[in-house]
ZAGU-561255 format. One line per field, with one value per residue (C-alpha): residue number from 1; residue in three letters; x, y, z. Coordinates in steps of 0.05 Angstrom, whole numbers, plus 5000, padded with zeros to 4 digits. Example, Ala and Ser with C-alpha at 12.3 -4.5 7.8 and 13.67 -1.06 7.14 Angstrom:
BEGIN
i = (1|2);
aa = (ALA|SER);
east = (5246|5273);
north = (4910|4979);
up = (5156|5143);
//
This chain:
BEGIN
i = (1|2|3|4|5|6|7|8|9|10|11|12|13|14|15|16|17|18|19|20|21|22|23|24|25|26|27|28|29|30|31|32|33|34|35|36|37|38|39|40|41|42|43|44|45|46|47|48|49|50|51|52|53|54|55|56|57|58|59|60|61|62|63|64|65|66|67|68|69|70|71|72|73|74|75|76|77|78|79|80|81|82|83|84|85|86|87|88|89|90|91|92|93|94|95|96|97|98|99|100|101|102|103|104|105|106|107|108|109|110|111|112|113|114|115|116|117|118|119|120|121|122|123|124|125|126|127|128|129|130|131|132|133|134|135|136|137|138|139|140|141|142|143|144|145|146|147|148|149|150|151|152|153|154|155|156|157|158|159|160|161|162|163|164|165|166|167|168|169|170|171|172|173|174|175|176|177|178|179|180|181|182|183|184|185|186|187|188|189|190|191|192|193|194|195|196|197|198|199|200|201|202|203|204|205|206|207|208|209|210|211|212|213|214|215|216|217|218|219|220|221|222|223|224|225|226|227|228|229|230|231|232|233|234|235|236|237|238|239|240|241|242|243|244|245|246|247|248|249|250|251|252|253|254|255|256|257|258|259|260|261|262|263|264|265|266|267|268|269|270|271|272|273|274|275|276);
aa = (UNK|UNK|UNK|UNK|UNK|UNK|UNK|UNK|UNK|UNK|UNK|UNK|UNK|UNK|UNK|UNK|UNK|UNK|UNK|UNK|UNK|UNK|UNK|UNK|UNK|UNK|UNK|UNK|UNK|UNK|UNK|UNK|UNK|UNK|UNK|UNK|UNK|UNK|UNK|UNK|UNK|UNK|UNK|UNK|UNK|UNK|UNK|UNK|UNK|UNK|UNK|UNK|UNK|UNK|UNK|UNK|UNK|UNK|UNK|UNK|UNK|UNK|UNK|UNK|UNK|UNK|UNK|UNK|UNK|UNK|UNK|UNK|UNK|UNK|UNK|UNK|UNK|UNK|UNK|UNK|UNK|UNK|UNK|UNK|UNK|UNK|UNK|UNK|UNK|UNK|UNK|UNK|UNK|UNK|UNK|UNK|UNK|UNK|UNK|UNK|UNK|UNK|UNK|UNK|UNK|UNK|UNK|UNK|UNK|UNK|UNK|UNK|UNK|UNK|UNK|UNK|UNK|UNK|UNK|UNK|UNK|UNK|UNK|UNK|UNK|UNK|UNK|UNK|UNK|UNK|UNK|UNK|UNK|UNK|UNK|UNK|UNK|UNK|UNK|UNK|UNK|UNK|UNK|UNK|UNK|UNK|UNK|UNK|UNK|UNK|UNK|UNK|UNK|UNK|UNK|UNK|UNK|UNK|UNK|UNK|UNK|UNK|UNK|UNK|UNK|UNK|UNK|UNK|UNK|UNK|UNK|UNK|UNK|UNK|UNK|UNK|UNK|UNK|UNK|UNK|UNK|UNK|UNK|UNK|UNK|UNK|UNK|UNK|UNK|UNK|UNK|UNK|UNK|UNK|UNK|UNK|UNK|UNK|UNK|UNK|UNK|UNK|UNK|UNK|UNK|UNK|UNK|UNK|UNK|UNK|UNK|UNK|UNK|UNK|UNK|UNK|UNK|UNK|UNK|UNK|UNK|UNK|UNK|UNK|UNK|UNK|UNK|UNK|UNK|UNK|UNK|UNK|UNK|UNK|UNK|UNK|UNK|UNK|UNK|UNK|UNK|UNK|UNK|UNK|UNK|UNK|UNK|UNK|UNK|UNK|UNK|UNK|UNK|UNK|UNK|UNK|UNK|UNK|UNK|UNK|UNK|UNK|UNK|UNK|UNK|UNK|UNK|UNK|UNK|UNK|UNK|UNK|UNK|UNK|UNK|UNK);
east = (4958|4916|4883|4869|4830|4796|4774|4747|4703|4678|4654|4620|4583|4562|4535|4499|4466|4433|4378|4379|4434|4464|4538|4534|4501|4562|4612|4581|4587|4649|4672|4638|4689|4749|4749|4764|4757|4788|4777|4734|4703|4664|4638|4595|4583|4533|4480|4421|4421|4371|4443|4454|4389|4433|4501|4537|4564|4606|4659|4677|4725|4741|4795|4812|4863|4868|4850|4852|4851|4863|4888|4970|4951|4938|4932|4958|4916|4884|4856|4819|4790|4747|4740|4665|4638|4595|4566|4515|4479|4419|4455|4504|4435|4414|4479|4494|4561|4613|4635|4686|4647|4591|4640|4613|4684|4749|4742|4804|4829|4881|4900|4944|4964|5011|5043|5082|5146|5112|5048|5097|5140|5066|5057|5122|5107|5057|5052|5023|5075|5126|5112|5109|5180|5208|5180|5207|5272|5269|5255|5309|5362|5342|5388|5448|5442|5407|5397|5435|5378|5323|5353|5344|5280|5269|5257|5251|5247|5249|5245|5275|5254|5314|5322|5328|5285|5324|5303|5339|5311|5344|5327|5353|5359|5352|5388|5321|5316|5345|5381|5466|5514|5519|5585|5533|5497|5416|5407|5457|5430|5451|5440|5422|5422|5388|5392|5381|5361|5285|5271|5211|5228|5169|5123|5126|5188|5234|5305|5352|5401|5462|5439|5475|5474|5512|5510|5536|5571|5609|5591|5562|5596|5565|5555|5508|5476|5457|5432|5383|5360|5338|5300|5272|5256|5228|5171|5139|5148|5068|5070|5058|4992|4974|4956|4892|4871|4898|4936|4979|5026|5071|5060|5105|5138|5173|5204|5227|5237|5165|5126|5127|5075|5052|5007|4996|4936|4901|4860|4813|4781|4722|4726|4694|4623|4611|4569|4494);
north = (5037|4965|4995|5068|5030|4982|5041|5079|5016|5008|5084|5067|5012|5056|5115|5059|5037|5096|5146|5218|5211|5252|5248|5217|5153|5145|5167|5109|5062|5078|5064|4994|4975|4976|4942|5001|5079|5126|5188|5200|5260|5261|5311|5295|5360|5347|5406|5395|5330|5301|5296|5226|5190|5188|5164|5233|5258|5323|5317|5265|5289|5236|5251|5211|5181|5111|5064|4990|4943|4890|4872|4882|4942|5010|5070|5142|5188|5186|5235|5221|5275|5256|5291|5288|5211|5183|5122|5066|5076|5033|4971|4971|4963|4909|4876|4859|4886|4911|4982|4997|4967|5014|5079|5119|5159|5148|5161|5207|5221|5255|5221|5227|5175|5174|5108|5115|5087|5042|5009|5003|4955|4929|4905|4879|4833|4797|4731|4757|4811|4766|4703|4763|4790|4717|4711|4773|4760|4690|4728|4788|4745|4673|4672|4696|4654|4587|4535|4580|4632|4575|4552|4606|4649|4715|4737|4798|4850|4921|4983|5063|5123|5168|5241|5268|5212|5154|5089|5030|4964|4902|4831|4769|4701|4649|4578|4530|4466|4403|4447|4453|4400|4371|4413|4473|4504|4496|4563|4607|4673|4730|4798|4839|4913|4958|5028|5075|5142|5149|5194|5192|5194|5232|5208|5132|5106|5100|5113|5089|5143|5111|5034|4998|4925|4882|4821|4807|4879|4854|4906|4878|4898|4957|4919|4869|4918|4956|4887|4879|4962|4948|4887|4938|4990|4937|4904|4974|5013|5046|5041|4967|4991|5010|4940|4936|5003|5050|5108|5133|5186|5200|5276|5279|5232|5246|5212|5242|5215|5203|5180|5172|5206|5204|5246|5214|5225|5157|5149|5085|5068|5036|4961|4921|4911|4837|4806|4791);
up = (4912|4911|4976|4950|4887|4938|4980|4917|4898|4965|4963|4895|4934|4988|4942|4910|4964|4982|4953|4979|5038|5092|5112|5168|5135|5087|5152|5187|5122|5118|5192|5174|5119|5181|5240|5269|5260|5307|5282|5227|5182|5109|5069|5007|4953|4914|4881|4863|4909|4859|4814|4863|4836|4771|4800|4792|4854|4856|4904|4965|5021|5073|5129|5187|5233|5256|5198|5226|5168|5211|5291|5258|5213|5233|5176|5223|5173|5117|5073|5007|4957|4894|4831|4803|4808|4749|4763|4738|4812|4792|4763|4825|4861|4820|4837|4772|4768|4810|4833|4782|4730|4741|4731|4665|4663|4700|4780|4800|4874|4913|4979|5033|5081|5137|5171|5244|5247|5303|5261|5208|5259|5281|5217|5197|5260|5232|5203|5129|5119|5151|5091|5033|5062|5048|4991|4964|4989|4954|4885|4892|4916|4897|4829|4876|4933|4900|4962|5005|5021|5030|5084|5126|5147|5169|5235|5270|5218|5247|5203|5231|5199|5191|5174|5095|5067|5090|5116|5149|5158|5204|5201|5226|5178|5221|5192|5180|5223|5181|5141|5129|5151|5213|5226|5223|5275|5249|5299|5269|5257|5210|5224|5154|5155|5094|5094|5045|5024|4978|4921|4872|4799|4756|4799|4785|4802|4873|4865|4921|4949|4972|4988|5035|5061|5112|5141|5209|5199|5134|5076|5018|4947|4910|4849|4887|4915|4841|4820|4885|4884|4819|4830|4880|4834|4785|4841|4855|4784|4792|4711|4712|4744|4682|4654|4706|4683|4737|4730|4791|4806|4881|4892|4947|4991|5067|5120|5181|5249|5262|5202|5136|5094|5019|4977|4909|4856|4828|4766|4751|4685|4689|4683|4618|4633|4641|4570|4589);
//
């Protein structure tokens, strides 16, 4: 959801920047925010065109496939369509504040995005995603495992899409050099499997369908499994969004065999002006 609100202020800036403008200008704008754009199509509504010179626009619909946010992370499609945009056009030229600060009434969007199963993999690969994975395994499991779960790091994570909403992700914990006993093996690995089935709850919340978690094929009690799904649940409830000013809501949510796709609606107020 950070990247949907990201995306919205970097259209703000691009309206902005511009007088009387023709969609191509603002498809090749947006192409500029990526490093790369495979695919790409926009459509700006606006009547009487003069409406623009006052920051109002009437409707933006971007679609496209191939979003590369970086070398490890690849976007399969996205599709983005704005309500009616109200902006301060002539103090985001000034640069005296930003995007979202310019808004004169909430911006609101529907968007679709779709991730293969293999740039999902891509991007688990890398070294970013890689650090946040171990650092959200420290927090979920860190009160269970203490010293236990430092010691190891994880390698080789590896996510499958599976049929009926389900997801299962593997990853190997890999003992840390200078770390256990010298009875211990410092390159003994263990091989963690997650699987579990993905429903939205009024539009906010994940609930896990049937979690379940081994290590080195040893099942891991239910009841520690509740304790980490909620942790879970907890990290990515959209309501804490609230507290920045965003409103969002999951419309729908699949997984199949091939991708994984979500349609969701997002709402930003505009941010507090800063004091002259």
């Amino acid at each position: 959801m950070e990247f949907i609100t990201i995306f919205l202020s970097a259209l703000l800036g691009i309206l902005g920047s511009v007088g009387f403008f023709v969609d191509r200008f603002v498809e090749t704008a947006v192409r500029q925010r990526f490093q790369r754009v495979e695919q790409l199509q926009v459509r700006i509504d606006n009547a009487p065109n003069y409406q623009l010179i006052g920051g109002k626009v009437q409707r933006v619909r971007i679609a496209g496939r191939g979003f590369w946010l970086t070398p490890e992370a690849r976007i399969d499609v996205l599709e983005l369509d704005t309500d009616p945009l109200n902006a301060d056009i002539q103090a985001l030229r000034g640069g005296k504040i930003s995007p979202l600060a310019a808004l004169r009434q909430p911006a609101k969007a529907a968007f679709r995005l779709a991730l293969t199963q293999e740039d999902v993999n891509k991007l688990l690969q890398s070294p970013k995603i890689s650090q946040q994975l171990q650092d959200l395994s420290s927090r979920f499991l860190g009160n269970m495992s203490g010293e236990q779960l430092q010691a190891y790091e994880i390698i080789n994570p590896k996510i499958e899409f599976l049929p009926e909403n389900r997801l299962r992700l593997q990853v190997e914990l890999k003992q840390k050099e200078g770390t256990g006993t010298a009875d211990n093996n410092t390159n003994q690995k263990l091989a963690v499997i997650a699987e579990s089935g993905i429903r939205i709850v009024k539009g906010q919340q994940l609930e896990l369908i049937s979690p379940a978690v081994s290590i080195n094929e040893n099942t891991i009690p239910e009841f520690l499994i509740s304790a980490l799904a909620q942790n879970f649940i907890d990290e990515l409830d959209l309501k804490k969004l609230q507290q920045s000013g965003i409103t969002a809501r999951i419309l729908d949510f699949q997984v199949n065999q091939d991708k994984l796709e979500i349609a969701a609606f997002v709402q930003v107020q505009p941010q507090a002006k800063p004091k002259e």
